[in-house]
C-alpha positions as CSV (number, residue, x, y, z in Angstrom):
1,X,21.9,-12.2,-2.0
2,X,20.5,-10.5,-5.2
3,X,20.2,-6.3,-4.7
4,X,17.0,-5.0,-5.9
5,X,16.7,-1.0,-6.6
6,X,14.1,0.2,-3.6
7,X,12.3,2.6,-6.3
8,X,9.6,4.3,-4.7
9,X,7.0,7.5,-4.5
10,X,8.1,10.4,-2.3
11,X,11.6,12.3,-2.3
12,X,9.8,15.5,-2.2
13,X,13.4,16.9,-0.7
14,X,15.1,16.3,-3.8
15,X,12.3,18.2,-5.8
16,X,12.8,21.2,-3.1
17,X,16.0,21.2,-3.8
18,X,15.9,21.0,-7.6
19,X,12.4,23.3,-7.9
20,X,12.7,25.6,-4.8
21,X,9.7,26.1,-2.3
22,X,9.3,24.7,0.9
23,X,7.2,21.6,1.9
24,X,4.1,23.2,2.8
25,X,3.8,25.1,-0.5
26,X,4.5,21.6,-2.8
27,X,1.4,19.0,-3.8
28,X,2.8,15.6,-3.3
29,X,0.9,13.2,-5.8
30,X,4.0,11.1,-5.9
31,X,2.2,8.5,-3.3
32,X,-0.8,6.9,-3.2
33,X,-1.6,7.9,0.3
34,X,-5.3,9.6,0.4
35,X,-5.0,13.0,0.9
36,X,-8.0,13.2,3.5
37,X,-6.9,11.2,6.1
38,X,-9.3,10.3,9.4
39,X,-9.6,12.7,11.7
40,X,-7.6,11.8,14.8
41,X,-8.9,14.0,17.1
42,X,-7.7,14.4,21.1
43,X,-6.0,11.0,22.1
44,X,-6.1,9.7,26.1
45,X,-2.4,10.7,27.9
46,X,-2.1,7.1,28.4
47,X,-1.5,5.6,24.8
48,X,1.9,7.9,24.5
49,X,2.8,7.2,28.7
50,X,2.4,3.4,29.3
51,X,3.9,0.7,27.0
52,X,1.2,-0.7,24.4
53,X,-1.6,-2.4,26.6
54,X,-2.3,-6.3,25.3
55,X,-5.8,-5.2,25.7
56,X,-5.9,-2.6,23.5
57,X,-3.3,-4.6,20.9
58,X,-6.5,-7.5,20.8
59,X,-9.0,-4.5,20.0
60,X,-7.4,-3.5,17.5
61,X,-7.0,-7.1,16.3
62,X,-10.7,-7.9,16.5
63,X,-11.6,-4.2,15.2
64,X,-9.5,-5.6,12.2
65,X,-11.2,-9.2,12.1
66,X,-14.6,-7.8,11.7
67,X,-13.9,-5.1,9.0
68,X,-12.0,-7.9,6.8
69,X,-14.0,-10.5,7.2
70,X,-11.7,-12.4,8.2
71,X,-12.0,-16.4,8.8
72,X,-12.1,-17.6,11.6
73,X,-9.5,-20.2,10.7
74,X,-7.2,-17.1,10.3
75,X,-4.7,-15.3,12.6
76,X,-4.2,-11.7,12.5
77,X,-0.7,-9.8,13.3
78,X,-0.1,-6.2,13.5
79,X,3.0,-4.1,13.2
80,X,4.5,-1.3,12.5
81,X,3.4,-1.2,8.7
82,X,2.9,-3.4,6.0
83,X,6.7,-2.9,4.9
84,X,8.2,-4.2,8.6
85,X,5.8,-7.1,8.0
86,X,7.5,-7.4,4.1
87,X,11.0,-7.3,5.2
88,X,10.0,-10.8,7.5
89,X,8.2,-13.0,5.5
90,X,11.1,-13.9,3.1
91,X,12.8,-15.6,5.7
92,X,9.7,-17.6,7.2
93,X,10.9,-20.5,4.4
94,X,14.0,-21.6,3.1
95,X,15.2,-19.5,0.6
96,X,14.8,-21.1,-2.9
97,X,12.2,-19.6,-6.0
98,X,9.7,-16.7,-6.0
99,X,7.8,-15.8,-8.6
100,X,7.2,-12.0,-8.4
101,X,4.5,-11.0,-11.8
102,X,5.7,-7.6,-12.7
103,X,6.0,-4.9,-12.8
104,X,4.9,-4.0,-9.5
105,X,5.8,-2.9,-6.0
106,X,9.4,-3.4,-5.6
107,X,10.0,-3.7,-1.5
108,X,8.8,-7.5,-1.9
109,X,11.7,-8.4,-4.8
110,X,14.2,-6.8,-2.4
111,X,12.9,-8.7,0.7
112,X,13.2,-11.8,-0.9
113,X,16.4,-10.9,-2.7
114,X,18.2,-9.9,0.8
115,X,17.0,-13.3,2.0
116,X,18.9,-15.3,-0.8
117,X,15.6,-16.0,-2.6
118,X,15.8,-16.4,-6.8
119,X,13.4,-14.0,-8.0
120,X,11.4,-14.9,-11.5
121,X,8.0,-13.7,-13.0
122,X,7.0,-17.0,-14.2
123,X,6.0,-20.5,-12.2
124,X,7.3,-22.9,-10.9
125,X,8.6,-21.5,-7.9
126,X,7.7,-22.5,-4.1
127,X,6.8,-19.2,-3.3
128,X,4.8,-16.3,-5.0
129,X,4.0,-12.4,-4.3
130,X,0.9,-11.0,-6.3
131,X,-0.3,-7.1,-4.9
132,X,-4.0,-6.8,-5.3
133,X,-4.9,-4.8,-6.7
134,X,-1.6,-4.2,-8.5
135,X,0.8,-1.0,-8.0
136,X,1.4,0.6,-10.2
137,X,-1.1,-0.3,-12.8
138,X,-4.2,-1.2,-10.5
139,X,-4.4,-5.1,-11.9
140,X,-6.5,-7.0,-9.6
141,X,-6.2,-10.7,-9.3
142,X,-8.5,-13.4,-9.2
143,X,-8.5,-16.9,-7.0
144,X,-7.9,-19.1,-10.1
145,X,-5.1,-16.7,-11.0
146,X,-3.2,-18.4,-8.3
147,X,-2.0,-21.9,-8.3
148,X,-2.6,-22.2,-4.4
149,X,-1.3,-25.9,-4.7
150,X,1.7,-25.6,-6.0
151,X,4.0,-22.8,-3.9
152,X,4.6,-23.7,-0.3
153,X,3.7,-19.6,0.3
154,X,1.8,-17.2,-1.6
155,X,1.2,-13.8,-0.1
156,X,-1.0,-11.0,-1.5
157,X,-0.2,-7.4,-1.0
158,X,-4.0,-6.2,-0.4
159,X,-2.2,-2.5,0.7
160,X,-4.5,-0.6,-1.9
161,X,-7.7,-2.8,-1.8
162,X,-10.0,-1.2,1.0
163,X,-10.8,1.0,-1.5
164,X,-12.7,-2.1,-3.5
165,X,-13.2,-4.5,-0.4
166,X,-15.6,-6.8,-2.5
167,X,-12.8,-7.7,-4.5
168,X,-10.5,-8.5,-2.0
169,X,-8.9,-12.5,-1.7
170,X,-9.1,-13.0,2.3
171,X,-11.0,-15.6,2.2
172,X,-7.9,-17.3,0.6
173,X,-6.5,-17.3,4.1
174,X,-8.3,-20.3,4.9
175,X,-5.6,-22.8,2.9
176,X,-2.2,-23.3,4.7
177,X,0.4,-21.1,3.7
178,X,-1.5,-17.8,2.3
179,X,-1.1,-14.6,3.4
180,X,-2.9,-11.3,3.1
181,X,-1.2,-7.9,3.9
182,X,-3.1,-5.0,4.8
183,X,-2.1,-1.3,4.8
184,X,-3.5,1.0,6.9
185,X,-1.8,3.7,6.3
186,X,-3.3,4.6,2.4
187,X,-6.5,4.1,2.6
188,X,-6.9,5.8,6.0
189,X,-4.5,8.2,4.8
190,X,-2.2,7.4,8.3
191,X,1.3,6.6,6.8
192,X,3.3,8.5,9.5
193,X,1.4,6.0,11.9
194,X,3.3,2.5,10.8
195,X,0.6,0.4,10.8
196,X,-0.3,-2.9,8.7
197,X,-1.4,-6.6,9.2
198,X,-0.8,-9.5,8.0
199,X,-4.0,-12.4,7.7
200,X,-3.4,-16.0,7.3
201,X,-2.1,-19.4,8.4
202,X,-2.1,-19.2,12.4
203,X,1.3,-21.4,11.9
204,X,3.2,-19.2,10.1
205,X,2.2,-16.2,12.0
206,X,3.2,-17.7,14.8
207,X,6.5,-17.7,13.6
208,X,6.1,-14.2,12.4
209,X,5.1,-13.1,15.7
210,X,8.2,-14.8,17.6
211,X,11.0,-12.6,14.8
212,X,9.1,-9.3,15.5
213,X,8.7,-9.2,19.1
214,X,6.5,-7.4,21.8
215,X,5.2,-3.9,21.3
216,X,5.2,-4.4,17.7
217,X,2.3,-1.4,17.5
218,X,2.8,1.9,19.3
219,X,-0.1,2.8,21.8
220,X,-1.3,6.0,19.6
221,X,-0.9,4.0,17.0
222,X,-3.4,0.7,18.6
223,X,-5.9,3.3,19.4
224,X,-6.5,5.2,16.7
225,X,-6.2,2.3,14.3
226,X,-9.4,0.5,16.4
227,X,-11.3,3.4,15.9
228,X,-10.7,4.3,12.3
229,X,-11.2,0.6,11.7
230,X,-14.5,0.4,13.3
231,X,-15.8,3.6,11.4
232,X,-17.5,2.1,8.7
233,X,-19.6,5.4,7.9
234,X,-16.2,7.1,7.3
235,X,-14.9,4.1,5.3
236,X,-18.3,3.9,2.9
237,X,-18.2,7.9,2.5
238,X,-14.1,7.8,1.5
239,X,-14.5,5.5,-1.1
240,X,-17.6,7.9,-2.9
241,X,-15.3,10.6,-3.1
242,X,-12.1,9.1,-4.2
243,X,-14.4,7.0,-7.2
244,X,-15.3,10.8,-7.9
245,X,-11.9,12.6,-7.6
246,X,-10.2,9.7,-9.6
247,X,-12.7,10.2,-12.5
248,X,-11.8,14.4,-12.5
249,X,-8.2,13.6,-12.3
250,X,-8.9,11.0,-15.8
251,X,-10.5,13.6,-17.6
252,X,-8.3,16.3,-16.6
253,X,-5.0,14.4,-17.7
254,X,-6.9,13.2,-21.2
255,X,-7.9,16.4,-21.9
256,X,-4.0,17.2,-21.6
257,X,-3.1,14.7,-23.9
258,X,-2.7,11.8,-21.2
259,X,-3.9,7.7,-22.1
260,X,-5.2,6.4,-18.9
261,X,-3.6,3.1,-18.3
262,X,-5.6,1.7,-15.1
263,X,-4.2,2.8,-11.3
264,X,-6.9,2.9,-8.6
265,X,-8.7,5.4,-6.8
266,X,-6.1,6.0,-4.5
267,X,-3.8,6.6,-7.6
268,X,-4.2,6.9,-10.9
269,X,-1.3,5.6,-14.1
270,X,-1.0,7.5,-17.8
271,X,0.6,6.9,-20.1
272,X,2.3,10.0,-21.5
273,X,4.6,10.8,-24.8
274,X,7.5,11.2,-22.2
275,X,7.2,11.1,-18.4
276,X,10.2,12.7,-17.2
277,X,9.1,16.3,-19.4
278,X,5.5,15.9,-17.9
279,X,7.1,15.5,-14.5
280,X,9.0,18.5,-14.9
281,X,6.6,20.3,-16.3
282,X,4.1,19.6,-13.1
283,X,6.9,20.1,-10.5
284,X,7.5,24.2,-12.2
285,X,3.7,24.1,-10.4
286,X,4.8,22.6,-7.0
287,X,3.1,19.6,-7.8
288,X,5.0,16.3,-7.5
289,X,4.4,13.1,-9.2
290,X,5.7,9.6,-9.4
291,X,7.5,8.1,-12.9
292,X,9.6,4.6,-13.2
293,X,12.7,3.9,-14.2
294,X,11.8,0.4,-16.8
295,X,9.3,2.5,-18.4
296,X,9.6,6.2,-20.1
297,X,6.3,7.0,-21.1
298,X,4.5,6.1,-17.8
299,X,3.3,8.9,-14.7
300,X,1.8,8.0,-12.0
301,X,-0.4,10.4,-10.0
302,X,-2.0,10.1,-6.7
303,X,-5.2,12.0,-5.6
304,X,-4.7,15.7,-4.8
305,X,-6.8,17.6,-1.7
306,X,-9.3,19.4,-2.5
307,X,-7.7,22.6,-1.7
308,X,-5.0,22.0,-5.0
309,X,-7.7,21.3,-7.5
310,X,-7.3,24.7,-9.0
311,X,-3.3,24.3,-9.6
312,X,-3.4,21.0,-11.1
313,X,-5.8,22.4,-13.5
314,X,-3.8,25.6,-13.9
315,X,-1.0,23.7,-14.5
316,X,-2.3,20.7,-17.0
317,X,-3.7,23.9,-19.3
């Protein structure tokens, strides 16, 4: 079994604790969760009452279906986020090489490292993990980027990609052994509400479905995802405004001496002259943000509401 370091946004309790304040008070930009998430509004009694209805579970699913596009020669699971999902697919195949390009979301090298999998960044191997678009440095992938015949599994992280759904690889899912994880939590700016889904080879899903069990999804949690899926309005009008907010937060950083290094418009990655003085300097404003321990010079920020525009700038002047 090879130990991975879980490195991740967040751990707004240690700032507290180092910078004072309460919760409430701080900016989180650590994540790249958006920072308008859909409205929930008044949910039926039932979804918190009665177990999670089958009924509403294959809404959900064929909510999910139409928004992705997804083939018909696909199956579609949902759980309780794209992470619980993560933590499974390691041990759907005997554990031998995965080839893991980084650097990039780290959960998947521990997965496959807890499962006994050898973890490289170059091929061969008879597995591979690319996230599309890339986390931290926004990277998207391409189909010929992907040697589809040669691993036994390939699986691609599309957590960050509804914000650029033309460029998304589901239509991969049609070859035997691909498949696509989707986040509903970022986009839709849900994370408390542990929901994903993974897209691909009916076969291996199956065997996916058998290891997680029944009421994999909450009731709130099947309801509001069917509706905030099926908003397409919402969806369209999300992705003008985080294009626009992305492009402010650029400017704002470069005129502060920042290099914009790529991201996407759910987060955003500078380089800096060093990361851990910027961070400091940010948190003595209550405002939280994400650096990495292989690199020095790198900060990550994610979107801010639009109430804490004024204290970023304040606090990049």
């Amino acid at each position: 079994m090879t130990n991975i370091e879980r490195d991740h946004g967040g751990g707004l309790d240690a700032a507290i604790l180092r910078y004072g304040g309460s919760r409430i008070g701080w900016c989180d930009l650590s994540t790249g969760i958006n920072p308008h998430p859909y409205p929930v509004g008044t949910l039926p009694q039932d979804v918190w009452t009665a177990l999670p209805d089958k009924a509403a579970q294959a809404r959900l699913i064929n909510t999910a279906r139409q928004l992705w596009a997804v083939p018909e020669s696909a199956g579609v699971i949902a759980a309780s986020g794209a992470s619980a999902l993560i933590a499974q697919i390691p041990r759907l195949r005997p554990a031998q090489r995965v080839c893991i390009p980084g650097p990039t979301y780290n959960e998947h090298a521990a997965a496959f490292g807890t499962a006994g999998w050898s973890i490289t960044d170059t091929a061969p191997a008879t597995a591979q993990v690319v996230v599309h678009p890339n986390n931290p440095d926004g990277r998207l992938w391409t189909a010929p980027d992907l040697p589809l015949e040669q691993p036994g599994l390939t699986v691609i992280d599309e957590s960050f990609c509804d914000v650029a759904p033309g460029r998304s690889l589901i239509d991969l899912t049609r070859t035997p052994g691909v498949l696509v994880l989707k986040s509903f939590g970022k986009f839709w700016g849900l994370a408390g509400l542990r929901l994903g889904f993974v897209i691909g080879d009916p076969d291996v899903l199956n065997q996916m479905t058998e290891a997680i069990g029944p009421w994999a999804v909450s009731g709130p949690a099947q309801h509001i995802g069917a509706v905030a899926l099926a908003d397409h309005g919402w969806a369209r009008r999300t992705r003008e405004r985080l294009a626009e907010d992305s492009a402010r937060l650029d400017a704002l950083m470069q005129i502060a001496g920042a290099k914009v290094l790529g991201g996407t418009t759910l987060f955003r990655l500078y380089d800096v002259d060093d990361a851990a003085t910027w961070q400091d300097r940010l948190a003595r404003h209550k405002i939280w943000t994400r650096r990495f321990p292989y690199n020095a010079r790198w900060l990550r920020l994610g979107l801010p509401h639009a109430l804490h525009w004024p204290r970023i700038e304040a606090a990049l002047k």
